[in-house]
N, CA, C and O atoms as a DFTB+ gen file, in Angstrom:
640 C
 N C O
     1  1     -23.766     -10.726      -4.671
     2  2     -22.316     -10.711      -4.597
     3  2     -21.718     -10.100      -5.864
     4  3     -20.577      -9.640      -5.810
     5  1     -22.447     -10.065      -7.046
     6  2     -21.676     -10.018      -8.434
     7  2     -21.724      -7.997      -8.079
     8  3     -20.934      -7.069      -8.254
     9  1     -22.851      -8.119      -7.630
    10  2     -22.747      -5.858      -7.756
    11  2     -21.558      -5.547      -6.515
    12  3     -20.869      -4.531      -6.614
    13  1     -21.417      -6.267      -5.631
    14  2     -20.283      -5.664      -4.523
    15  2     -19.244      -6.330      -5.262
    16  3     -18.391      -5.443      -5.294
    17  1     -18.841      -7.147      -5.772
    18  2     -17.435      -7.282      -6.584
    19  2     -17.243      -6.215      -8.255
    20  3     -16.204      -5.769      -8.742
    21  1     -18.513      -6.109      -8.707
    22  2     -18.296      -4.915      -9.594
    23  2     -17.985      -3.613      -9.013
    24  3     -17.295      -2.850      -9.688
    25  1     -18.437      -3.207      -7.737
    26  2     -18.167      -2.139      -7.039
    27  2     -17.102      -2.333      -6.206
    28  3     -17.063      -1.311      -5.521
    29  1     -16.417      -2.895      -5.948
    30  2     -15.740      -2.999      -4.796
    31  2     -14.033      -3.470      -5.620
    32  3     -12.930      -3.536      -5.078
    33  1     -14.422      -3.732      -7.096
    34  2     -13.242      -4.171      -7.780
    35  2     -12.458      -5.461      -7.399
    36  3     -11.539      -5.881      -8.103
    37  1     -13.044      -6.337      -5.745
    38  2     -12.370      -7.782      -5.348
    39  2     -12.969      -8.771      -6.010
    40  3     -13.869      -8.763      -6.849
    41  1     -11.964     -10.152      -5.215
    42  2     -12.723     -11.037      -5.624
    43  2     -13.978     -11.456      -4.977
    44  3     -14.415     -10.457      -4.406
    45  1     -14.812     -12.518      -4.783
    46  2     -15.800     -13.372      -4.262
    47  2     -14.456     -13.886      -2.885
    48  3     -14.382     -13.417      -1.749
    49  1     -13.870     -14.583      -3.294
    50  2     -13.374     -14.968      -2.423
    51  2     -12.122     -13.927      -1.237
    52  3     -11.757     -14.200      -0.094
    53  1     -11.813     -12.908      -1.996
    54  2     -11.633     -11.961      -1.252
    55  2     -12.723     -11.348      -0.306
    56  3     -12.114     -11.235       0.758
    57  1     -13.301     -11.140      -0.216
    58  2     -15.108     -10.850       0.150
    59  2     -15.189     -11.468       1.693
    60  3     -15.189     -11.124       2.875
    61  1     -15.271     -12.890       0.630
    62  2     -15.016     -13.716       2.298
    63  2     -14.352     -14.028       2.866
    64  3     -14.785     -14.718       3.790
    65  1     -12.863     -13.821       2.824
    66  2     -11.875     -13.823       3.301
    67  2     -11.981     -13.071       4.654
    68  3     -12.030     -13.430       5.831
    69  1     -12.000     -11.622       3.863
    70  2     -11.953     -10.630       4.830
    71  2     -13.544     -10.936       5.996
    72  3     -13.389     -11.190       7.191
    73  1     -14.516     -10.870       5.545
    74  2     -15.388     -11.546       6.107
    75  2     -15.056     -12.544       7.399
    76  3     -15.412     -12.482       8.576
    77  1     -14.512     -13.162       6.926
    78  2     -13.906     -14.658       8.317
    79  2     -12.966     -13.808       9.280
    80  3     -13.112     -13.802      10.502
    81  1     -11.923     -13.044       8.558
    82  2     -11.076     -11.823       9.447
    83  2     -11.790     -11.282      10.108
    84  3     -11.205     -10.754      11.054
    85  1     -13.193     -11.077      10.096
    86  2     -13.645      -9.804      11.115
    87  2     -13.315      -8.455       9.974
    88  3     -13.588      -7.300      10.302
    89  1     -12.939      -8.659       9.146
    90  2     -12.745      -7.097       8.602
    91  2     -13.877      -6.445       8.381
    92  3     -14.154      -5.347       8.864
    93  1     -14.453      -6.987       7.769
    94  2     -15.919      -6.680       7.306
    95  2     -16.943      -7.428       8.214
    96  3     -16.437      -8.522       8.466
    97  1     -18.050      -7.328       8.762
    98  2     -18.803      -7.766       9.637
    99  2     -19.616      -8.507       8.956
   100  3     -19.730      -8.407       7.734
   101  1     -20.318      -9.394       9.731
   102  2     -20.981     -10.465       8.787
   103  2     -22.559      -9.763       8.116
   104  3     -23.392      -9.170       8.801
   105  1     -22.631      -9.960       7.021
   106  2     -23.691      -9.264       6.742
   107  2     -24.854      -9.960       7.170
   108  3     -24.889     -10.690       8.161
   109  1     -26.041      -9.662       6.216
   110  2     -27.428     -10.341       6.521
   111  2     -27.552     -11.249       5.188
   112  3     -27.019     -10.947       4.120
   113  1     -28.423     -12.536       5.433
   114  2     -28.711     -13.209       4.200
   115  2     -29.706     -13.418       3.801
   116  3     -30.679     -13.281       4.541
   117  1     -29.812     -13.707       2.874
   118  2     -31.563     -13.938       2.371
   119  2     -31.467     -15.575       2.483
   120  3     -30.600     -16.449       2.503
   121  1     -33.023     -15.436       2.547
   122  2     -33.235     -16.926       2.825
   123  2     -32.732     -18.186       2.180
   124  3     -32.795     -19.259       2.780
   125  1     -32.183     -18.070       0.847
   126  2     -31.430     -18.736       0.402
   127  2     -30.042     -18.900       0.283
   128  3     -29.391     -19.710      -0.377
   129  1     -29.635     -17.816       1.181
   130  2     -28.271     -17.910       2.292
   131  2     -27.137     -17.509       1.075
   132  3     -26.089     -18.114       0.848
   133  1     -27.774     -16.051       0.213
   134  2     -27.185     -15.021      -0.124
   135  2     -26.889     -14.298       0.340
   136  3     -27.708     -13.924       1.179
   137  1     -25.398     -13.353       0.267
   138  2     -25.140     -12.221       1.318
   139  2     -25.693     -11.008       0.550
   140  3     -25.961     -10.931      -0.649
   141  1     -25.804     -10.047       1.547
   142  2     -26.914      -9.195       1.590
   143  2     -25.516      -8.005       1.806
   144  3     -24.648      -8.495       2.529
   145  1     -25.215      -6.715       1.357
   146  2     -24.254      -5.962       1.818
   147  2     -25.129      -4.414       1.498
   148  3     -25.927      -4.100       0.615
   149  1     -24.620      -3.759       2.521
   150  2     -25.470      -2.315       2.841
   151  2     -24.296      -1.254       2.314
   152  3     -23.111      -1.587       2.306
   153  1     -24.701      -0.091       1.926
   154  2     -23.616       0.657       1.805
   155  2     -22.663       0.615       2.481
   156  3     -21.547       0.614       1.962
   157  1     -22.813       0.575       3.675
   158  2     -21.566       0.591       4.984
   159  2     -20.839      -0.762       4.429
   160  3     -19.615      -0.705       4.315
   161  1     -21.309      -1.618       4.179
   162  2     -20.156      -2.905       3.770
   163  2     -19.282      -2.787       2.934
   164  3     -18.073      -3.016       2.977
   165  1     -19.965      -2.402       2.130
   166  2     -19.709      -1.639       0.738
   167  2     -18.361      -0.645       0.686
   168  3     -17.356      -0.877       0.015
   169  1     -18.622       0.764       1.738
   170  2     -17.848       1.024       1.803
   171  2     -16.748       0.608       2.862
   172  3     -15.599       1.016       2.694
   173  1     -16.998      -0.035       3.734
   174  2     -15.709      -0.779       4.161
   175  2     -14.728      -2.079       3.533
   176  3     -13.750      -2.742       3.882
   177  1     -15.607      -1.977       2.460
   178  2     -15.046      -3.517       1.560
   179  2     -13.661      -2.167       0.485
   180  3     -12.641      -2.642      -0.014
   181  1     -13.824      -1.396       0.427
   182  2     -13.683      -0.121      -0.588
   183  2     -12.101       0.277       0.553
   184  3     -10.908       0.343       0.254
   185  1     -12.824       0.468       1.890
   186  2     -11.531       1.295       2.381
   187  2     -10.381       0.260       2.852
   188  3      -9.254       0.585       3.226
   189  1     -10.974      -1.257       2.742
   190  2     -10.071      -2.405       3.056
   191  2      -9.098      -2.268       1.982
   192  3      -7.896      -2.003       2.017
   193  1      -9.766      -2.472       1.172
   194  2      -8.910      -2.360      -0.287
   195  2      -8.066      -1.302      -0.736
   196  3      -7.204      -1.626      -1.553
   197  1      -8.119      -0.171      -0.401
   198  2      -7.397       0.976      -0.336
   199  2      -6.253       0.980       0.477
   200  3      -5.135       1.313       0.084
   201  1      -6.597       0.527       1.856
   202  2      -5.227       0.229       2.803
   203  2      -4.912      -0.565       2.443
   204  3      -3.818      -0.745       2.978
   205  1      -5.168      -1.573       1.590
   206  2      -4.067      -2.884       1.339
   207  2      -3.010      -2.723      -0.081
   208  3      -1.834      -3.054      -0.231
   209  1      -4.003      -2.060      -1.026
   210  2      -3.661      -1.569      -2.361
   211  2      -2.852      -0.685      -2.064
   212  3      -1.626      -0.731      -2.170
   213  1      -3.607       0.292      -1.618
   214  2      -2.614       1.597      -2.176
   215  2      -1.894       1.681      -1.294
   216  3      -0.797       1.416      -1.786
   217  1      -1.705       1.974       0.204
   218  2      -0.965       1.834       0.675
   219  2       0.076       0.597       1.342
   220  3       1.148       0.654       1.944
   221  1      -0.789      -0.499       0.923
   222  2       0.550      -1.672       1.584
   223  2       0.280      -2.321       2.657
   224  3       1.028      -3.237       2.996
   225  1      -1.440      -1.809       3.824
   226  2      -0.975      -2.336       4.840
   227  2      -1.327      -3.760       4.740
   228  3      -1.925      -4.353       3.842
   229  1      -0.590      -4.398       6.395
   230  2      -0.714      -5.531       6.029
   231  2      -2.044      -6.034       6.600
   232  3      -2.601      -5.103       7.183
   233  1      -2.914      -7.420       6.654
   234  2      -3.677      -7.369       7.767
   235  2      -4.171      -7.004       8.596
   236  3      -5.213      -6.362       8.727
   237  1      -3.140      -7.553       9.566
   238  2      -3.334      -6.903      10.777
   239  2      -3.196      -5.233      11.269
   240  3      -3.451      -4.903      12.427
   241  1      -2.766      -4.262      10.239
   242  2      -2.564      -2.986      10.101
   243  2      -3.875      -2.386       9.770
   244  3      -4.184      -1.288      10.233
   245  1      -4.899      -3.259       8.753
   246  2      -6.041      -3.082       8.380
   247  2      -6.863      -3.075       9.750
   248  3      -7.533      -2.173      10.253
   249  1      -6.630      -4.211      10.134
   250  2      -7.657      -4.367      11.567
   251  2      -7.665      -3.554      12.226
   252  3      -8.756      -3.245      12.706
   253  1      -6.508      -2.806      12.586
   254  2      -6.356      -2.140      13.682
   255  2      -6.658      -1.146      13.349
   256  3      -7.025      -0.506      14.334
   257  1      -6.766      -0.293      12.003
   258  2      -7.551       0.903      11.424
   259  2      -8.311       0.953      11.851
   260  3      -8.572       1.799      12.706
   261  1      -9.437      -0.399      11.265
   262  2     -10.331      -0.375      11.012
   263  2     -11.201      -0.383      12.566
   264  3     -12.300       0.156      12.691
   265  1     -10.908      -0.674      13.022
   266  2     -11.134      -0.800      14.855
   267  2     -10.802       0.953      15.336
   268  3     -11.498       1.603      16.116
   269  1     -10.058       1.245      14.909
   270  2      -9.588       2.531      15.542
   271  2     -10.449       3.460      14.644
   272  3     -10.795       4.449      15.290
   273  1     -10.972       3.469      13.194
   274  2     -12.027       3.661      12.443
   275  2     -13.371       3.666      13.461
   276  3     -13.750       4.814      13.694
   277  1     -14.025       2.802      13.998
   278  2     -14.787       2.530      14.323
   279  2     -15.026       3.279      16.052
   280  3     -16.076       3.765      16.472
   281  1     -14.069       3.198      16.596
   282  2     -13.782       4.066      18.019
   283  2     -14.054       5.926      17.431
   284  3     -14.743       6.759      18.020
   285  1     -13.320       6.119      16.225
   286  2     -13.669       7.283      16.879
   287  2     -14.840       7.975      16.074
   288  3     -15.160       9.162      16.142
   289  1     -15.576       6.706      15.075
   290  2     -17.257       6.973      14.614
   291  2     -17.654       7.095      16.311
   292  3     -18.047       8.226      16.598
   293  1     -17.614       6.057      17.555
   294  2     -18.276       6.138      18.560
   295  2     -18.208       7.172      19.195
   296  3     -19.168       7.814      19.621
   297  1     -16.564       7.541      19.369
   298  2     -16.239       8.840      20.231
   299  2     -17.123      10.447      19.354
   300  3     -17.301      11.553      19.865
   301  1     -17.486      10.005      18.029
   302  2     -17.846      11.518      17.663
   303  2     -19.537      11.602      17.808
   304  3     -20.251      12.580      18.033
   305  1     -19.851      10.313      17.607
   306  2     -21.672       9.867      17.775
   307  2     -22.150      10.464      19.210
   308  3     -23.235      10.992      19.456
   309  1     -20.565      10.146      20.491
   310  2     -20.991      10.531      21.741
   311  2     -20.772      12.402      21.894
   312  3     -21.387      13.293      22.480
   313  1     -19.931      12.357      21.288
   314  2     -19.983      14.102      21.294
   315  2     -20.666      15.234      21.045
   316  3     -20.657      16.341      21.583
   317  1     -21.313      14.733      20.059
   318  2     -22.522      15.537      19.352
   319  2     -23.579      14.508      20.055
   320  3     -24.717      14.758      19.656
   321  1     -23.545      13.546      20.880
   322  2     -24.679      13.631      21.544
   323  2     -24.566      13.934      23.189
   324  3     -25.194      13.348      24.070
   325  1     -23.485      15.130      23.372
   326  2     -23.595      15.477      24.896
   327  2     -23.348      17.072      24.374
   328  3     -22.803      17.316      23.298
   329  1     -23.803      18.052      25.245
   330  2     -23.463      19.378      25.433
   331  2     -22.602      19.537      26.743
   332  3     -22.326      20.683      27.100
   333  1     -22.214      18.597      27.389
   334  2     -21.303      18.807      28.823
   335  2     -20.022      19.311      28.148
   336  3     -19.524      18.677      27.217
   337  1     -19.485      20.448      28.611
   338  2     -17.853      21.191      27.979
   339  2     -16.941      19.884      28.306
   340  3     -16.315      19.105      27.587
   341  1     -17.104      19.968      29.435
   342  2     -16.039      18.893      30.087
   343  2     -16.193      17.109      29.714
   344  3     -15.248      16.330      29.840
   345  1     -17.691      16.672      29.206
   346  2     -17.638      15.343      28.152
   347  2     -16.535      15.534      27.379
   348  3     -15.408      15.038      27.365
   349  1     -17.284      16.623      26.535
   350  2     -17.068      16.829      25.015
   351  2     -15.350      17.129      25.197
   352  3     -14.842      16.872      24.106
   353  1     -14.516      17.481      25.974
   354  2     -13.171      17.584      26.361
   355  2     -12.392      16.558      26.056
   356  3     -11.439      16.362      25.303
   357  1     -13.258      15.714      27.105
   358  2     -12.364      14.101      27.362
   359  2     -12.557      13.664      25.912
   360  3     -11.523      13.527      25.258
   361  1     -13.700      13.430      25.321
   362  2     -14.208      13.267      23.744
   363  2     -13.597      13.266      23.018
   364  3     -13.373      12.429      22.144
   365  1     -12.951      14.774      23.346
   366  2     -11.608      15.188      22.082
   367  2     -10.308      14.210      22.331
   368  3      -9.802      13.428      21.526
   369  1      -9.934      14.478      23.641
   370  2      -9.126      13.844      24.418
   371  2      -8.760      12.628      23.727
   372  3      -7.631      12.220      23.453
   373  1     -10.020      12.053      23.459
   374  2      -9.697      10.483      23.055
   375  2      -9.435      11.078      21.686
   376  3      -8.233      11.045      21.423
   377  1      -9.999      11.480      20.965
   378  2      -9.794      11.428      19.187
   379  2      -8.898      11.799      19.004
   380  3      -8.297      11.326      18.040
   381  1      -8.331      12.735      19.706
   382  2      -6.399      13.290      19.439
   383  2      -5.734      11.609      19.475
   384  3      -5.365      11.128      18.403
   385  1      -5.635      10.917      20.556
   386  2      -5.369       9.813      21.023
   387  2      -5.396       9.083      19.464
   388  3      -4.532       9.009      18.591
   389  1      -6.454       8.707      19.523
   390  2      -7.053       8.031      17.725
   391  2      -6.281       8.511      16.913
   392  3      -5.175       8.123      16.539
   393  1      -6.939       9.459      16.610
   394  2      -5.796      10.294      15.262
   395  2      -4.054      10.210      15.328
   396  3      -3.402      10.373      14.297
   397  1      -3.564      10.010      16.310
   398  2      -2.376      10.234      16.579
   399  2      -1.751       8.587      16.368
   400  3      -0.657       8.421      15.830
   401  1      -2.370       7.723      16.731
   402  2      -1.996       6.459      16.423
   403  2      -2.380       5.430      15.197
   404  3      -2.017       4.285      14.930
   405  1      -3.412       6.498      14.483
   406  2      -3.036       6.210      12.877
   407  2      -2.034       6.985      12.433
   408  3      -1.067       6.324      12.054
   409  1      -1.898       8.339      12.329
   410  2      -0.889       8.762      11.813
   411  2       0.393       8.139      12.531
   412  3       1.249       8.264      11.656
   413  1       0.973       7.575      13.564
   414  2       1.810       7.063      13.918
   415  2       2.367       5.777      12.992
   416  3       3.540       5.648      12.640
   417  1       0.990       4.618      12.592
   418  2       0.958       3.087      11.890
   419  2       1.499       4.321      10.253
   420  3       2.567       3.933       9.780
   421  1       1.146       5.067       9.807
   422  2       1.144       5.670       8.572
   423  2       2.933       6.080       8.315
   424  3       3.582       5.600       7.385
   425  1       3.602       7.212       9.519
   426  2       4.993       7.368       9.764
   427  2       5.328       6.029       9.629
   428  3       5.754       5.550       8.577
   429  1       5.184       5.523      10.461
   430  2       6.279       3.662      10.461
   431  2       6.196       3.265       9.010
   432  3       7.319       3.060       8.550
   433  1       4.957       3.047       7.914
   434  2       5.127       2.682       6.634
   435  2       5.682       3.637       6.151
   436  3       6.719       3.173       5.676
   437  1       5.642       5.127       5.889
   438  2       6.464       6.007       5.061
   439  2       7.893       5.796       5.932
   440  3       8.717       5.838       5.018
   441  1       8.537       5.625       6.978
   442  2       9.671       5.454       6.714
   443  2      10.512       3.761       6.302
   444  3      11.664       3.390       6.077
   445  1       9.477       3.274       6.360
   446  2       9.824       1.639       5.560
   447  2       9.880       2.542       4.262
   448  3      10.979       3.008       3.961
   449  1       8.991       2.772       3.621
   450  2       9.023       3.127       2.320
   451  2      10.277       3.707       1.761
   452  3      11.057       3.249       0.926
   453  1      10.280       4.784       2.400
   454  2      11.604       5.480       2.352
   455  2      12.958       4.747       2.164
   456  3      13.674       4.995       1.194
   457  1      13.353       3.676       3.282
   458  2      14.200       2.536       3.135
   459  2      14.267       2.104       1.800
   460  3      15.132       2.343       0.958
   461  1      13.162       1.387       1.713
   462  2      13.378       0.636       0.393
   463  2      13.458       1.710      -1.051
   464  3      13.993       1.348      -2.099
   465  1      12.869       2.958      -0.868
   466  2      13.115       3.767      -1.633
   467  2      14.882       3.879      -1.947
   468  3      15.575       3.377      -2.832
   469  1      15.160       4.634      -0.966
   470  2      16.722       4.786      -0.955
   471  2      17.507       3.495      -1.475
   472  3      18.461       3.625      -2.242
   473  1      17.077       2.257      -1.035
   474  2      18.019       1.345      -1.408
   475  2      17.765       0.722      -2.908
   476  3      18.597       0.112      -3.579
   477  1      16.879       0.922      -3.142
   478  2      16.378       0.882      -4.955
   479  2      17.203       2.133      -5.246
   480  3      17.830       1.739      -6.229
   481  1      17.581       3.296      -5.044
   482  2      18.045       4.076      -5.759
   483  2      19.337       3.774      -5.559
   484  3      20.015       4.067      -6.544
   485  1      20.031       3.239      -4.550
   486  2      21.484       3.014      -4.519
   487  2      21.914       1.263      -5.400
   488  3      23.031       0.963      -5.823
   489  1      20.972       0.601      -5.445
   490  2      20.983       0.049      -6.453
   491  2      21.274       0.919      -8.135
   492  3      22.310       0.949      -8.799
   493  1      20.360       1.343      -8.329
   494  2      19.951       2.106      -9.492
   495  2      21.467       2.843      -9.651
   496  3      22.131       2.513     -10.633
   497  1      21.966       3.727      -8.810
   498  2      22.888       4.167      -8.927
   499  2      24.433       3.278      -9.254
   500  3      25.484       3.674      -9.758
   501  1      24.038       1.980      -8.743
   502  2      25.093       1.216      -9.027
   503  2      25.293       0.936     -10.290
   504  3      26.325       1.058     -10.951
   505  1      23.634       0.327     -10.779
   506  2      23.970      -0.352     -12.432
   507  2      24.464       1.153     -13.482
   508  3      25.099       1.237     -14.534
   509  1      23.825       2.165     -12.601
   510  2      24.318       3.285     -14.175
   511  2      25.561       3.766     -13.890
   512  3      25.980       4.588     -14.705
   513  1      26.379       3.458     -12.840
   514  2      27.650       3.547     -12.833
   515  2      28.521       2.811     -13.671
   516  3      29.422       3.198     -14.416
   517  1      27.919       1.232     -13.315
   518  2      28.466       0.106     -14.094
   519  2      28.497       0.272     -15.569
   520  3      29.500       0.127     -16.268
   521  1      27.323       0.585     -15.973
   522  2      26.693       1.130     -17.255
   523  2      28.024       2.009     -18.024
   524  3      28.736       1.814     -19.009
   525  1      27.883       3.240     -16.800
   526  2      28.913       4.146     -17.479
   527  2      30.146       3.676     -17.838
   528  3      30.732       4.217     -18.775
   529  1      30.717       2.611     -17.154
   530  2      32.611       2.063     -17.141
   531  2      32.100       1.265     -18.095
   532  3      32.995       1.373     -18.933
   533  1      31.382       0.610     -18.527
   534  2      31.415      -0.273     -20.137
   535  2      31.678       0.489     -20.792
   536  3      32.803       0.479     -21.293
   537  1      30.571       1.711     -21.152
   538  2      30.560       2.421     -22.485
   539  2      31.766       2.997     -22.209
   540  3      32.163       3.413     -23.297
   541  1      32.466       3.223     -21.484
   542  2      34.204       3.917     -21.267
   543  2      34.797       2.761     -22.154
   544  3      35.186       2.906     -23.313
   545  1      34.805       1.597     -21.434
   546  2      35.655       0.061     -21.896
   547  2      35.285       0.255     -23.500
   548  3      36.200       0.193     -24.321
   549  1      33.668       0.536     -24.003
   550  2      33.342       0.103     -25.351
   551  2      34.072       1.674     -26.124
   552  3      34.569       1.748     -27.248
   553  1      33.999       2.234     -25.615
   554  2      34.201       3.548     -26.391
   555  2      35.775       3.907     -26.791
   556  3      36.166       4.604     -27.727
   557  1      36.811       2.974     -25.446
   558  2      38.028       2.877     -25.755
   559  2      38.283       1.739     -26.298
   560  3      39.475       1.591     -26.569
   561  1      37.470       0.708     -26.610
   562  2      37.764       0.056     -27.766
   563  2      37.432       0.076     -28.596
   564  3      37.846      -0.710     -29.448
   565  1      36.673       0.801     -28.800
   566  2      36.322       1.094     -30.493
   567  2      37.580       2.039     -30.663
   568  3      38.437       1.326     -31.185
   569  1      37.999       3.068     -30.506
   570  2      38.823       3.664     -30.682
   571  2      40.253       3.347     -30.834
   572  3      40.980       4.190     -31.360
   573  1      40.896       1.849     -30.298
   574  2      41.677       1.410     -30.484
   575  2      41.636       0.651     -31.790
   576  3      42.535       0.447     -32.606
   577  1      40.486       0.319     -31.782
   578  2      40.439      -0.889     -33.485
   579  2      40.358       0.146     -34.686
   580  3      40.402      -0.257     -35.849
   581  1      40.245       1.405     -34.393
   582  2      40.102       2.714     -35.439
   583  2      41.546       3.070     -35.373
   584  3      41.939       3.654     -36.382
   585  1      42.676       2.816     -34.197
   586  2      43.827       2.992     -34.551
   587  2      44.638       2.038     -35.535
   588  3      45.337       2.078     -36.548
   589  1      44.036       1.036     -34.474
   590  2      44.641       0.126     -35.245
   591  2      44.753      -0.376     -36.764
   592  3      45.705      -1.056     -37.145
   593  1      43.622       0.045     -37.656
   594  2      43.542      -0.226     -38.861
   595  2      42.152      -1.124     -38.707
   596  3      42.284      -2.164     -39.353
   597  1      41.062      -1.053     -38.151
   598  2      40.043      -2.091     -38.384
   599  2      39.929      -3.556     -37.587
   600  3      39.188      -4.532     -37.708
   601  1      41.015      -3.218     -36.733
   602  2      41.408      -4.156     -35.432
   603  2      40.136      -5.019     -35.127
   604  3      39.055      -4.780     -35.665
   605  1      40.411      -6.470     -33.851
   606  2      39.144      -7.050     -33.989
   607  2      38.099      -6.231     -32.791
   608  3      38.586      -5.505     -31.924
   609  1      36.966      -6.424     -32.886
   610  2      35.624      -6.034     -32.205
   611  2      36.348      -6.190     -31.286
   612  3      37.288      -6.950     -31.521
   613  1      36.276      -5.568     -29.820
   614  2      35.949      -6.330     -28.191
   615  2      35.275      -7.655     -28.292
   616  3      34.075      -7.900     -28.412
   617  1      36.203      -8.382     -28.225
   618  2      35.799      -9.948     -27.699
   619  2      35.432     -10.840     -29.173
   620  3      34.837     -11.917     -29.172
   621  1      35.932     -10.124     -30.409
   622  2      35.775     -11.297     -31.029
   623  2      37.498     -11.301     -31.684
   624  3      38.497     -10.851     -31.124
   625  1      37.413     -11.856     -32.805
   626  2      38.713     -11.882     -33.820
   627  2      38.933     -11.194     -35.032
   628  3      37.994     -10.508     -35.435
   629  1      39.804     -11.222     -35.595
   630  2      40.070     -10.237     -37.147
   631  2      38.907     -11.353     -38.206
   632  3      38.041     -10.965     -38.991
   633  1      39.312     -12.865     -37.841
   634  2      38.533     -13.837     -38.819
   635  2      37.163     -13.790     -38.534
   636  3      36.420     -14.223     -39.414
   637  1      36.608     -13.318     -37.399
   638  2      34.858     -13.182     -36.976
   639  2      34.674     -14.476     -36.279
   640  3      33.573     -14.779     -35.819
């Protein structure tokens, strides 16, 4: 377990988390009922973590990759193992299908993203507006206490 969490950058208990999910398939154990992980775990422990990290998904967004991952390893294993034009058609048939409904789960998060993008910036745009009408407020009062002869600060008194 300690080399797939050095490689894999999770925790132990992330590991098995996903493990109990079905994300990762149950590995093999050694007789003292250590888990055993093959490259393939390995790298599905790697691409779990990538859809959750880098892009955000949630769970159940993972699963359904990862399932739709796995359909079209089958659909391409069967393709290159038929020479029929008309298999190998339907074959494609399906992987357009596949491909099209990850990139579909991918659109739906980039335009969430987008949302919250925009509304962080209309935030953002608010405080440096706000920002700007102080330093107006501070800049015309400094300028009044320079008329005035040394007048008091904004918000305090002549006595301090």
């Amino acid at each position: 377990m300690e080399e797939v969490v050095r490689r894999t950058g999770l925790t132990p208990r992330a590991i098995r988390y996903y493990e109990e999910l079905g994300l990762v398939r149950p590995c093999e154990r050694t007789a003292g009922g250590f888990r055993l992980f093959t490259d393939a775990d390995i790298a599905q422990l790697l691409r779990i973590n990538e859809l959750q990290t880098l892009l955000g998904f949630s769970l159940a967004e993972i699963k359904q990759t990862l399932r739709v991952d796995a359909m079209r390893a089958e659909v391409r294993e069967a393709y290159f193992g038929t020479t029929d034009p008309a298999v190998r058609q339907e074959l494609l048939d399906q992987a357009l299908g596949l491909v099209q409904s990850q990139i579909q789960i991918i659109d739906e998060r980039m335009e969430r993203l987008t949302r919250l993008r925009e509304e962080q910036m209309e935030r953002l745009n608010r405080i440096r507006a706000r920002r700007a009408e102080l330093a107006a407020e501070l800049a015309t009062a400094r300028q009044g206490a320079r008329i005035d002869g040394g007048g008091p600060a904004p918000g305090g008194t002549r006595d301090g």
